[in-house]
C-alpha positions as CSV (number, residue, x, y, z in Angstrom):
1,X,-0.6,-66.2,-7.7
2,X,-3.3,-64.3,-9.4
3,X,-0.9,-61.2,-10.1
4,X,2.0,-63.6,-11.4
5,X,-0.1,-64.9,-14.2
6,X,-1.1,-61.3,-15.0
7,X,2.0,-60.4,-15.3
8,X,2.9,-63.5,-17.6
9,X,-0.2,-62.6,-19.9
10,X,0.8,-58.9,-20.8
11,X,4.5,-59.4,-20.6
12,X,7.3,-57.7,-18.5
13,X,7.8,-55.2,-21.5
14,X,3.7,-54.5,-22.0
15,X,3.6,-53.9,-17.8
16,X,7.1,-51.9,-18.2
17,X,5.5,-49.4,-21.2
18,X,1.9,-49.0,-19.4
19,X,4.1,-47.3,-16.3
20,X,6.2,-45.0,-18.4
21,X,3.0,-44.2,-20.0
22,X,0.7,-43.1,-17.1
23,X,3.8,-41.7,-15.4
24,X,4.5,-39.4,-18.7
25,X,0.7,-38.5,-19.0
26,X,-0.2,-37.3,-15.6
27,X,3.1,-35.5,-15.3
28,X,2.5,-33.6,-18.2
29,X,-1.3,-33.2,-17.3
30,X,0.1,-31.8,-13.7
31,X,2.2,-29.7,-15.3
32,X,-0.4,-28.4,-17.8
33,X,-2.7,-27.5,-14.8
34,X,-0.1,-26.2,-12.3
35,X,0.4,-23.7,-15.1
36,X,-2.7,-22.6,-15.6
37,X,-3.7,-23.1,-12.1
38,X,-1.0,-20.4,-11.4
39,X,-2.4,-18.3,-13.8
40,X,-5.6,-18.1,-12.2
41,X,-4.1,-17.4,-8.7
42,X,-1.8,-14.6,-10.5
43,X,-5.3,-13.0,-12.4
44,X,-7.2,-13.2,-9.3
45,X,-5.1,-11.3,-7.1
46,X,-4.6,-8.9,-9.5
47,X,-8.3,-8.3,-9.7
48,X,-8.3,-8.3,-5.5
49,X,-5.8,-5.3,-5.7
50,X,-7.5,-3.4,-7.9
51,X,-10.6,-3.7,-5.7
52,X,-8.3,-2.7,-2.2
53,X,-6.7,-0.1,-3.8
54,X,-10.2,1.2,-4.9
55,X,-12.0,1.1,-1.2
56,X,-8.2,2.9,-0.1
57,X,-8.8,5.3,-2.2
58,X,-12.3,6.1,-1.0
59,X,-10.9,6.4,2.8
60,X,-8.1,8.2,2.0
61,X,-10.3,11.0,0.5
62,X,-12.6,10.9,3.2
63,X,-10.5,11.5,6.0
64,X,-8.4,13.7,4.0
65,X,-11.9,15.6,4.3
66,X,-12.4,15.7,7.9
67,X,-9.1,16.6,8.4
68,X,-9.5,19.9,5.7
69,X,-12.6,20.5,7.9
70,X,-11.5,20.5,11.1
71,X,-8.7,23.0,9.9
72,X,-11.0,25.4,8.7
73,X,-13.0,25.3,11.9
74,X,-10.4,25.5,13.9
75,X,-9.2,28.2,12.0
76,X,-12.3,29.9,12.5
77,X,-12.6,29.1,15.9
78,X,-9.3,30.6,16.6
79,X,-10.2,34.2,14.9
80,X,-12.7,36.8,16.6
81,X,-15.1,37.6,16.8
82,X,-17.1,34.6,17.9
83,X,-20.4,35.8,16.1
84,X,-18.6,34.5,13.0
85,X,-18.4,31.5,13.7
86,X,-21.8,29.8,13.4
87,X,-22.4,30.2,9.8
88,X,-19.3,28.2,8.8
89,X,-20.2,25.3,11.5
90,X,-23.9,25.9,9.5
91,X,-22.3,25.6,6.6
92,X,-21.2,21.6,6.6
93,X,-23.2,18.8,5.1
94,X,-23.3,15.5,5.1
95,X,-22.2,14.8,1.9
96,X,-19.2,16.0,2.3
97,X,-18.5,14.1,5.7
98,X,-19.7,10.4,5.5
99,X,-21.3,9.4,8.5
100,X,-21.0,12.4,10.8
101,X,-23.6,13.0,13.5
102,X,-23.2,16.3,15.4
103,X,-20.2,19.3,14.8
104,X,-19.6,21.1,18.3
105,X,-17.3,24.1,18.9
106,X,-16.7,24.6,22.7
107,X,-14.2,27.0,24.6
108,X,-12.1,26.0,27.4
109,X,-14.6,26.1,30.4
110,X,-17.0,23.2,28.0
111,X,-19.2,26.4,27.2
112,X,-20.4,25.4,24.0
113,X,-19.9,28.4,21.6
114,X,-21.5,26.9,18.1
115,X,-23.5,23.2,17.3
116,X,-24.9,21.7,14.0
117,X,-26.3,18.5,13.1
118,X,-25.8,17.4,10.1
119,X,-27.5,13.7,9.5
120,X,-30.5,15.7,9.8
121,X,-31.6,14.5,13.0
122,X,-32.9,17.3,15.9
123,X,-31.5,16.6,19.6
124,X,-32.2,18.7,22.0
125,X,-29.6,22.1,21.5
126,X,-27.1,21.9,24.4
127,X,-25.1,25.0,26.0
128,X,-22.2,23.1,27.7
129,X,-20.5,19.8,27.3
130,X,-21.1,17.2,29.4
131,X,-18.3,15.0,28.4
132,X,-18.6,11.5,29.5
133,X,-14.9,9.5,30.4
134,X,-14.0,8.6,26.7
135,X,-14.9,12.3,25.1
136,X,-13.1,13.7,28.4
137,X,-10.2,11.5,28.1
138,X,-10.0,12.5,23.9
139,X,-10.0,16.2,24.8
140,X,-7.0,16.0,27.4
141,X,-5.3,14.6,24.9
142,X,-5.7,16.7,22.1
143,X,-4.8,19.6,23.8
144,X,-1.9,18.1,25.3
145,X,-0.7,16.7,22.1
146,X,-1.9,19.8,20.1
147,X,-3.3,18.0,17.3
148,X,-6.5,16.4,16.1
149,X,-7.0,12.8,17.5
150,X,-9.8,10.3,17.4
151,X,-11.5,9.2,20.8
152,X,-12.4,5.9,21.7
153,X,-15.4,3.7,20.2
154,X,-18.6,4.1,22.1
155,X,-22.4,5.0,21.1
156,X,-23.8,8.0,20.5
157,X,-26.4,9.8,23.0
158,X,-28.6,10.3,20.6
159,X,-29.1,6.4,19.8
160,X,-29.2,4.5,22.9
161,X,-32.9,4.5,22.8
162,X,-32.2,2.5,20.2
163,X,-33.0,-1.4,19.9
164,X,-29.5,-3.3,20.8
165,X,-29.5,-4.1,17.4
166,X,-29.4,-1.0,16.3
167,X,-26.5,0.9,18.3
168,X,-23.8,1.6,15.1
169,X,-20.8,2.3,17.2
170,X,-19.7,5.9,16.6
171,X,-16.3,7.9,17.6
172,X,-15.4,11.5,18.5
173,X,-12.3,13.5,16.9
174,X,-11.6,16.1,18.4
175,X,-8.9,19.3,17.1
176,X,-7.9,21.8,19.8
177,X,-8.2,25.3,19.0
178,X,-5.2,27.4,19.5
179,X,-4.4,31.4,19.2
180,X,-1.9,33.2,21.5
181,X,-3.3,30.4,24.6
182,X,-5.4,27.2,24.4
183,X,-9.1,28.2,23.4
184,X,-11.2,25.4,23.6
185,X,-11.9,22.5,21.0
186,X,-13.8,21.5,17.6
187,X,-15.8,18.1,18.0
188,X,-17.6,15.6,15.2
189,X,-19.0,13.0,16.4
190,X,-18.9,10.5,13.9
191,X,-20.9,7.1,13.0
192,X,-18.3,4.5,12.0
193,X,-21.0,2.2,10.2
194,X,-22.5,5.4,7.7
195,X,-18.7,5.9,7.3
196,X,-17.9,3.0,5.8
197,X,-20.8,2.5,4.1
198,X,-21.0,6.3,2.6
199,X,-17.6,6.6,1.3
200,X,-17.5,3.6,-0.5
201,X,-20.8,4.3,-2.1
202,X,-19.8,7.7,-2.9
203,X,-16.6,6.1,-4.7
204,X,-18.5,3.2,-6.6
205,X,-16.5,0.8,-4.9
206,X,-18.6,-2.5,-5.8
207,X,-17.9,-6.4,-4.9
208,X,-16.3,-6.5,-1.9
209,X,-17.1,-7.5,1.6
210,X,-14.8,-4.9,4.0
211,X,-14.6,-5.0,8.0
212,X,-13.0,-1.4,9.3
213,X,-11.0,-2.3,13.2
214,X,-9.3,0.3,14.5
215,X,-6.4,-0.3,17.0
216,X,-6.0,2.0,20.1
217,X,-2.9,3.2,21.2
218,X,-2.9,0.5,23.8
219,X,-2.5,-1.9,21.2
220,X,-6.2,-3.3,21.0
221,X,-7.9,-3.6,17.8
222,X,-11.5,-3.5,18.0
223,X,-14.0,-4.0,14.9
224,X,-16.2,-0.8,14.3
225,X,-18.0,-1.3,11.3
226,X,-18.8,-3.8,8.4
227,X,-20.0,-3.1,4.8
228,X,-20.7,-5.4,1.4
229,X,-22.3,-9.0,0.8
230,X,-21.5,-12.3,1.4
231,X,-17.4,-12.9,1.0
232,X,-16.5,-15.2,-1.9
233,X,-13.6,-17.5,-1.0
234,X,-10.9,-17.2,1.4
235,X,-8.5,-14.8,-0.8
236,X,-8.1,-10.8,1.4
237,X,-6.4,-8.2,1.7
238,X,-5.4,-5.4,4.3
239,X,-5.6,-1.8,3.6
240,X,-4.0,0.0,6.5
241,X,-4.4,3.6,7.0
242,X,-3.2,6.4,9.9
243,X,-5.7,9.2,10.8
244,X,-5.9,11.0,13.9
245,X,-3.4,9.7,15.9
246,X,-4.8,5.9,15.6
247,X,-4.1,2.6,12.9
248,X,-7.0,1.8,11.0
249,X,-7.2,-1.6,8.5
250,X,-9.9,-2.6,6.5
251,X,-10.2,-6.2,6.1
252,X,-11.4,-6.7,2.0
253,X,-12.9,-9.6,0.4
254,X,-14.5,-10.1,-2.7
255,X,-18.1,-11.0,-2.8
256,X,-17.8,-12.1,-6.7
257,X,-15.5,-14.3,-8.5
258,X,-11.8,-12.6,-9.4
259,X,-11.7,-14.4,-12.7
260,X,-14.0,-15.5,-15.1
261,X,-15.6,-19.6,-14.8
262,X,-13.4,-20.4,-18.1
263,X,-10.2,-19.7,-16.5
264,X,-11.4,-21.2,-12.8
265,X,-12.2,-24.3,-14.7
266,X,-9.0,-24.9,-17.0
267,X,-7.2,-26.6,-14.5
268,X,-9.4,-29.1,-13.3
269,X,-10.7,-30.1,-17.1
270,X,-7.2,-30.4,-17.9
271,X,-6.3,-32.2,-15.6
272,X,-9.4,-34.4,-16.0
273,X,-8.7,-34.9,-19.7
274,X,-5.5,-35.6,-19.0
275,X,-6.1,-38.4,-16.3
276,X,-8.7,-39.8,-18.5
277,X,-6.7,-40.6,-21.7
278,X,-3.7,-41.9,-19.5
279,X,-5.7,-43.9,-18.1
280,X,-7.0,-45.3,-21.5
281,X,-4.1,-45.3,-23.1
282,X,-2.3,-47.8,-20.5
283,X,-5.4,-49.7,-20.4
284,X,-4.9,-50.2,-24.2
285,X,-1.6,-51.2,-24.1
286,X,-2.0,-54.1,-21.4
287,X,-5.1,-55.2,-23.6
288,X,-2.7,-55.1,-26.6
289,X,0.4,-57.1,-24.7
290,X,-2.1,-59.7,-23.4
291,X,-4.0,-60.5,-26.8
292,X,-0.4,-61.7,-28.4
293,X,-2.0,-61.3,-31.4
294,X,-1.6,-58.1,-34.2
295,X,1.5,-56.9,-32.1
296,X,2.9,-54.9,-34.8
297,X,-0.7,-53.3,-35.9
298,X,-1.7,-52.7,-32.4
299,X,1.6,-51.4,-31.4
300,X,1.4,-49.1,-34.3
301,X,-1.9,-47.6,-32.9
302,X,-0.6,-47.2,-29.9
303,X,2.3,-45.1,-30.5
304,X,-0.4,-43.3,-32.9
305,X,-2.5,-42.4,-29.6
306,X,0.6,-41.7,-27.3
307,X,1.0,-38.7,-29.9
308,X,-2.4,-37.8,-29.8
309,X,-2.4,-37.4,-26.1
310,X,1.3,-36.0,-26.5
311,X,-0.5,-33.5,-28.8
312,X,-3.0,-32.7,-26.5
313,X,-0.9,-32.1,-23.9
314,X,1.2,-30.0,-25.6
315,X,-2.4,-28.2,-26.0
316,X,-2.2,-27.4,-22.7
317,X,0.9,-26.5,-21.8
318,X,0.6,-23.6,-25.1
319,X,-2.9,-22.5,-23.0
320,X,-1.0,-22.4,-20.1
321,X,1.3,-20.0,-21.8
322,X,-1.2,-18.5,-23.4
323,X,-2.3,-17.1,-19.6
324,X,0.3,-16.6,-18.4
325,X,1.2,-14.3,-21.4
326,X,-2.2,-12.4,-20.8
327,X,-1.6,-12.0,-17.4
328,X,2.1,-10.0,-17.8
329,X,0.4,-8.3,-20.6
330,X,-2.5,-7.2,-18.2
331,X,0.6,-6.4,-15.5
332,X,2.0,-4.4,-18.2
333,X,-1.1,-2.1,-19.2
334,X,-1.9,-1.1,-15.5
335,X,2.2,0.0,-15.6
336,X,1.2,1.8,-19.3
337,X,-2.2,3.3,-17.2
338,X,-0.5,4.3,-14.1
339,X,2.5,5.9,-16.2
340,X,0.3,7.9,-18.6
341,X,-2.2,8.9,-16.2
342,X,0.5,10.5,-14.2
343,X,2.0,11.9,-17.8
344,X,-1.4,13.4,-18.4
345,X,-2.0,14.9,-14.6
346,X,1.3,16.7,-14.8
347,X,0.5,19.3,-17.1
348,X,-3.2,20.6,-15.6
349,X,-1.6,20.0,-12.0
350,X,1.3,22.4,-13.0
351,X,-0.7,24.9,-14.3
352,X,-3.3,24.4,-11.2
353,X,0.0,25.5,-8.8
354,X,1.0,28.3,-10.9
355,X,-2.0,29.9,-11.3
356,X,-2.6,29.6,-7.0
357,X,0.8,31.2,-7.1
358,X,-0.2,34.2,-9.0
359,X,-3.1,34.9,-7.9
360,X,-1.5,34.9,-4.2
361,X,0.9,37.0,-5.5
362,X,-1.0,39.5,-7.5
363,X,-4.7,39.3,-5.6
364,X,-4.3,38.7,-2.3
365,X,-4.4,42.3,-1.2
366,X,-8.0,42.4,-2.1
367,X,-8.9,38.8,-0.7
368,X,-10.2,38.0,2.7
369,X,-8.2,35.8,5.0
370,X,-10.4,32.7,4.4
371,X,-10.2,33.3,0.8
372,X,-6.2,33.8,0.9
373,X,-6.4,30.2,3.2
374,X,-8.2,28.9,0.8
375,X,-5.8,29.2,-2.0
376,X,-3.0,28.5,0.1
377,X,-4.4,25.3,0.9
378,X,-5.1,24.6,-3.2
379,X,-1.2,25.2,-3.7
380,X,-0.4,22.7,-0.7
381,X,-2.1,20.2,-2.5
382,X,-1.3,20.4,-5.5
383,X,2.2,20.1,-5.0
384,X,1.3,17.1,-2.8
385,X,-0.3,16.0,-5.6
386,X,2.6,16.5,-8.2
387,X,4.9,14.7,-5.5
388,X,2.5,11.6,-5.3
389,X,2.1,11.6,-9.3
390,X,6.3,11.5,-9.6
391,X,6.4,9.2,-6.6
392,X,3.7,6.7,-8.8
393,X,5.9,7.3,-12.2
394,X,9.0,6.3,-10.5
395,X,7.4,3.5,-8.5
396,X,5.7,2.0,-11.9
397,X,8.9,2.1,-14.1
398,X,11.4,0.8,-12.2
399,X,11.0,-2.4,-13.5
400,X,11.1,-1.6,-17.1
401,X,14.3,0.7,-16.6
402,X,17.3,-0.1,-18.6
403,X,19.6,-1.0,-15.8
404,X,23.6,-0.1,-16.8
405,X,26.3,-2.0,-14.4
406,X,29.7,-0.3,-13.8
407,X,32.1,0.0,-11.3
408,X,30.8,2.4,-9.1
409,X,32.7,4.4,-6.0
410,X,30.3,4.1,-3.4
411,X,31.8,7.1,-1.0
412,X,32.0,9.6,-4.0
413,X,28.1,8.8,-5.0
414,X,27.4,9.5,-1.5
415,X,28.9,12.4,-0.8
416,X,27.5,13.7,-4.3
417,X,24.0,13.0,-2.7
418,X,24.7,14.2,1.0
419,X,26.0,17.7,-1.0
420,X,23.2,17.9,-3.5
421,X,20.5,17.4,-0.2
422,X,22.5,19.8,2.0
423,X,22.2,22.3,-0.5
424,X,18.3,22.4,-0.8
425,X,18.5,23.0,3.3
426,X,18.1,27.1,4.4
427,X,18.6,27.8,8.2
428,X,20.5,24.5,11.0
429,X,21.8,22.1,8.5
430,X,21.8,18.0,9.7
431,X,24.9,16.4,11.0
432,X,25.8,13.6,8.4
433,X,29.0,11.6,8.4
434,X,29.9,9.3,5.5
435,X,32.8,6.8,6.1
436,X,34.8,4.9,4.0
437,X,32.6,3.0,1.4
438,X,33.6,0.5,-1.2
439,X,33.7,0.2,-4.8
440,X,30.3,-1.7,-5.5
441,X,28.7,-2.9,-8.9
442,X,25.5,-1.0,-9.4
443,X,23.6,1.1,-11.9
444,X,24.9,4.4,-10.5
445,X,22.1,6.4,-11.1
446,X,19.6,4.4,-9.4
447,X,22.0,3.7,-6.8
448,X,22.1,7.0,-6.3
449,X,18.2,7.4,-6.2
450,X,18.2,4.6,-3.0
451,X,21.0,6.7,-1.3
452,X,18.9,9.9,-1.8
453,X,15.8,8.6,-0.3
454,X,17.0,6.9,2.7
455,X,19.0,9.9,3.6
456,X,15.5,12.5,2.7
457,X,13.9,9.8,5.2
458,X,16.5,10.0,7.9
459,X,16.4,14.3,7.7
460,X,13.0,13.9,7.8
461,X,11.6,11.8,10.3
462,X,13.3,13.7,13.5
463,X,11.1,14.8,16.8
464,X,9.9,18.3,16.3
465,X,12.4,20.7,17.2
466,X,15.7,18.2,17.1
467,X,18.3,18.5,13.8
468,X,19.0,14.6,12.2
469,X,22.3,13.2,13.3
470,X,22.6,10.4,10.2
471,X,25.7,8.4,9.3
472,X,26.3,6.4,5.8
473,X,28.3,3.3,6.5
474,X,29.5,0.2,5.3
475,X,30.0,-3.5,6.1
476,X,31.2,-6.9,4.2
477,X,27.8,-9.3,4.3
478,X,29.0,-12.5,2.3
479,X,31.6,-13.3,0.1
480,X,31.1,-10.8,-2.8
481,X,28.7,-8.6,-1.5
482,X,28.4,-5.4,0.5
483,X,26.2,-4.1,3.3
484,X,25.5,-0.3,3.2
485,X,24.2,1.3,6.4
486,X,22.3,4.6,6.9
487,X,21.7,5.0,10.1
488,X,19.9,7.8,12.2
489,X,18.8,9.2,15.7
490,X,15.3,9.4,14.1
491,X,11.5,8.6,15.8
492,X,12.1,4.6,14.7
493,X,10.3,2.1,13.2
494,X,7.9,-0.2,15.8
495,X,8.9,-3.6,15.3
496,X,5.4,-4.5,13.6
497,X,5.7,-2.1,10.9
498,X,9.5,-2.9,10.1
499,X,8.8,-5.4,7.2
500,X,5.2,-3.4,6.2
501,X,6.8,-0.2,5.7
502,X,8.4,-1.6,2.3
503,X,4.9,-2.1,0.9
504,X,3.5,0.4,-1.5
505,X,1.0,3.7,0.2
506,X,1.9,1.9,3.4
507,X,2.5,4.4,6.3
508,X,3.5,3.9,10.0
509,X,1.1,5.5,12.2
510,X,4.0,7.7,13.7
511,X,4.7,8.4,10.5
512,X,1.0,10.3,10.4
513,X,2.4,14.0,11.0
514,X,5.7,14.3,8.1
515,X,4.8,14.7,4.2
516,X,5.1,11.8,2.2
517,X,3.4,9.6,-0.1
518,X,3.8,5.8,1.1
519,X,6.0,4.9,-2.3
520,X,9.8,5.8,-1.4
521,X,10.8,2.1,0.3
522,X,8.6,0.7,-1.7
523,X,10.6,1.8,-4.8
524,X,13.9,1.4,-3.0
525,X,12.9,-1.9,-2.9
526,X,12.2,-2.6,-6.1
527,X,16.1,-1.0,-7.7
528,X,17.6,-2.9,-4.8
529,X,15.8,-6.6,-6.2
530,X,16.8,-5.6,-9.7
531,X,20.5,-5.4,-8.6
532,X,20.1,-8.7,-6.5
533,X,20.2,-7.6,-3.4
534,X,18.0,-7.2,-0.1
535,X,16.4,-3.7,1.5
536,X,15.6,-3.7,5.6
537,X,15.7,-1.7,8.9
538,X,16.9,-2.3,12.3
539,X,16.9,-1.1,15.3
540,X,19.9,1.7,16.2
541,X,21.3,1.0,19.9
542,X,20.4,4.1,21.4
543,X,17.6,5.2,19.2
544,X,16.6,5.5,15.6
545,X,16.7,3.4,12.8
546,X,19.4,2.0,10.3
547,X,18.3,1.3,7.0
548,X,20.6,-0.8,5.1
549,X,20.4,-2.8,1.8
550,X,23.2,-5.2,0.0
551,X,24.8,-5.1,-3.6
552,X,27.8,-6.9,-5.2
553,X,31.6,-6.1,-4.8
554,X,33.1,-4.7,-8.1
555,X,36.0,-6.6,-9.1
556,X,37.2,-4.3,-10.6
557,X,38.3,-0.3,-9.8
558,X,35.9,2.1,-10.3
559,X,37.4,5.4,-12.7
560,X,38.3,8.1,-11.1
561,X,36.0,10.8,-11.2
562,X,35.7,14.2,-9.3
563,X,36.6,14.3,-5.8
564,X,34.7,15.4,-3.3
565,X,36.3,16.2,0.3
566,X,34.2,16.4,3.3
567,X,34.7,19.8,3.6
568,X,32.5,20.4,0.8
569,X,29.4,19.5,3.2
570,X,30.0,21.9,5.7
């Protein structure tokens, strides 16, 4: 009864106006704030990558460090006479390896032939190992394998007197040492906690919470070590890194606010406002509909504040933009930083290899064999280097490429690619088939660049001592569209790593012991998205891997251009 005269006293038209009213406000208000609520999310985990690529960074080096180390013991460890070699195990600091304990060079029997702490601390000096089951277990490994690997968490000797409190769980890797027979071994004992901690100190890395797990090849992860303040928010990220034959992630939060309080808060307030003046607004209008008095004047003022607030919401939707303009802008100046800084590291890194080369050429007569190592390692990696700066170039402009659709014969472009890679091949040349591909719609040059990497990939990642059997197929997948294959009889992908392998720097842990820099898929990926299609893997029955990604028909015939007979491969 109560709500039947209220309707009577504003009208059907005043109740019929106050709805379209708050339904036209607080859309527009949710709008507004989705927008800019958006733009926060998007500045924030732009902010959160920066940070994760910053603690990578520090790992990387720092393994990338032991490993160099290892090589030059083992290197030195491998050459007589053994009188040598204590002044180079002397030789290490700290400094140089974050959270290393002890460096121990034993022969074959466990006799131990050279030791040096280097935190500083004095145990007791020891003259053969007494391996315990996981150091023992680590060494059968290695020199079965015949590589460096990493033994299992455990704690040190030295600090089990320690309070429970204060065991930091520690590892061992361990390198076997090779000459004409098997030698004996190089062990670091290594504190996971000072590793962490040390290397991303050393690298400035600030505001971030990280937790370092590293899973066994048994499948369980296990948490080693944790580093930073108190995490703010739920937002993370995984960094995960290969190094001695185990996966390692680092789990990385921030410990500060991503964005600034002005941005965090523009949503909300918006919103608020928003509400607030809708609110008011329809409250005016019943007022006015039920005072039947100064309809015409009071209407007038009404539609007068429905613009104001129409104004004001307009407001926000141009803030909105606003952000969302700063943050391509921002995407667009780490592209601009990532594509001059590798413009500018060309030149020096160039002239770094050239100058190795000559002066391997020219002066290595009158060099030492560490000193000719030495530079021999400087020109490895700098040309790893010059790879990983193209590899970033690459990866960064793809997006901004002009991209130029034609007709495109899909068999000749690979057989132009299969021929151009079998030429850079000396010695037992890869078996490659291509079959019978069809004209496809594409930017030839870039489709050209996908078919190049995948088949670099499928040469690559072989067993040692076995020759890549790779064929280049196709298959209709929808109305329109084509499915390219290249499959091999490679190592494989695990079937955890098949969708993470397309994610820049990521690396499979098999994929630990072949050259590469983490950004091929990853920019294969990004050409195939700009044509519309879809990059994956699968399984190949029998072994391997097929690679495959999808691009449009042509409907029209490609024009003819050189032909290319399989003979020319052979």
């Amino acid at each position: 009864m109560n709500f039947t005269r209220g309707l009577e006293a504003i009208g059907r038209r005043g109740a019929a106006l106050a709805a379209v009213t708050l339904v036209l406000g607080l859309g527009t208000g949710a709008a507004a704030a989705s927008g800019l609520a958006a733009a926060e999310d998007d500045a924030a985990s732009a902010a959160l990558t920066m940070r994760t690529i910053s603690v990578r960074s520090a790992l990387d080096t720092t393994f990338q460090r032991y490993a160099d180390t290892l090589h030059t013991l083992v290197a030195a460890a491998a050459t007589p006479p053994a009188a040598g070699l204590s002044p180079v195990v002397s030789r290490i600091v700290g400094d140089r390896l974050p959270g290393a304990h002890q460096v121990v060079v034993v022969d074959a029997a466990g006799t131990i032939l050279a030791q040096h702490t280097v935190d500083g601390s004095t145990p007791p000096p020891r003259r053969t190992l007494n391996p315990g089951p996981d150091l023992a277990g680590a060494l059968a490994l290695a020199r079965v394998h015949g590589r460096l690997v990493a033994g299992p968490a455990h704690v040190l000797p030295a600090d089990r007197d320690l309070p429970p409190a204060q065991h930091a769980l520690a590892f061992d890797l361990v390198a076997p040492v090779y000459g004409t027979t098997f030698q004996g071994w190089v062990v670091v004992a290594v504190r996971a906690p000072e590793l962490l901690q040390q290397s991303l100190r050393a690298a400035g890395v600030t505001g971030v919470a990280t937790v370092l797990t590293v899973t066994a090849p048994d499948g369980v992860a296990r948490e080693v070590s944790r580093w930073g303040g108190d995490p703010h928010g739920a937002r993370h990220a995984i960094v995960d890194l290969a190094f001695a034959g185990l996966s390692w992630q680092v789990s990385v939060r921030p410990v500060t606010a991503l964005v600034g309080p002005e941005l965090s808060a523009a949503a909300p307030l918006t919103m608020l406002g928003t509400t607030v003046l809708t609110l008011a607004l329809a409250a005016s209008i019943l007022a006015v509909e039920a005072g039947r008095r100064g309809a015409a004047a009071r209407t007038r003022d009404d539609v007068a504040d429905r613009g104001v607030l129409l104004d004001r919401a307009r407001a926000a939707e141009e803030a909105a933009a606003v952000a969302a303009e700063a943050l391509r802008e921002r995407e667009a100046e780490l592209r601009g930083f990532a594509t001059a800084a590798g413009e500018r590291l060309h030149t020096p890194l160039h002239s770094i290899a050239g100058f190795t080369d000559l002066l391997l050429e020219d002066a290595a007569p009158r060099l030492d064999p560490e000193s000719q190592d030495f530079l021999q390692r400087i020109g490895h990696n700098t040309r790893r280097m010059l790879t990983l700066v193209d590899e970033l170039l690459a990866y960064s402009s793809a997006p901004d490429a002009a991209l130029k659709l034609e007709a495109v014969d899909a068999t000749t472009l690979a057989l132009e690619v299969v021929a151009d890679r079998l030429d850079r091949i000396d010695g037992r040349r890869p078996g490659i088939e291509v079959g019978d591909l069809p004209a496809v719609l594409a930017d030839a040059g870039l489709l050209g660049e996908v078919l190049g990497r995948l088949v670099d990939n499928a040469v690559r990642f072989v067993r040692q001592g076995s020759v890549a059997r790779i064929a280049v197929d196709a298959h209709e997948h929808a109305p329109g569209w084509w499915r390219i294959e290249v499959a091999d009889r490679g190592i494989g992908v695990p079937e955890e790593e098949r969708d993470r392998i397309f994610a820049p720097f990521h690396r499979a842990a098999a994929a630990e012991a072949y050259p590469g820099a983490g950004l091929g898929l990853a920019l294969c990926r990004r050409i195939v998205a700009r044509h519309g299609g879809e990059l994956g893997v699968t399984p190949n029955p029998g072994g391997g891997s097929i690679f495959w990604f999808t691009v449009a028909a042509s409907p029209v015939a490609p024009d003819p251009g050189t032909e290319l007979l399989a003979a020319d491969l052979a």
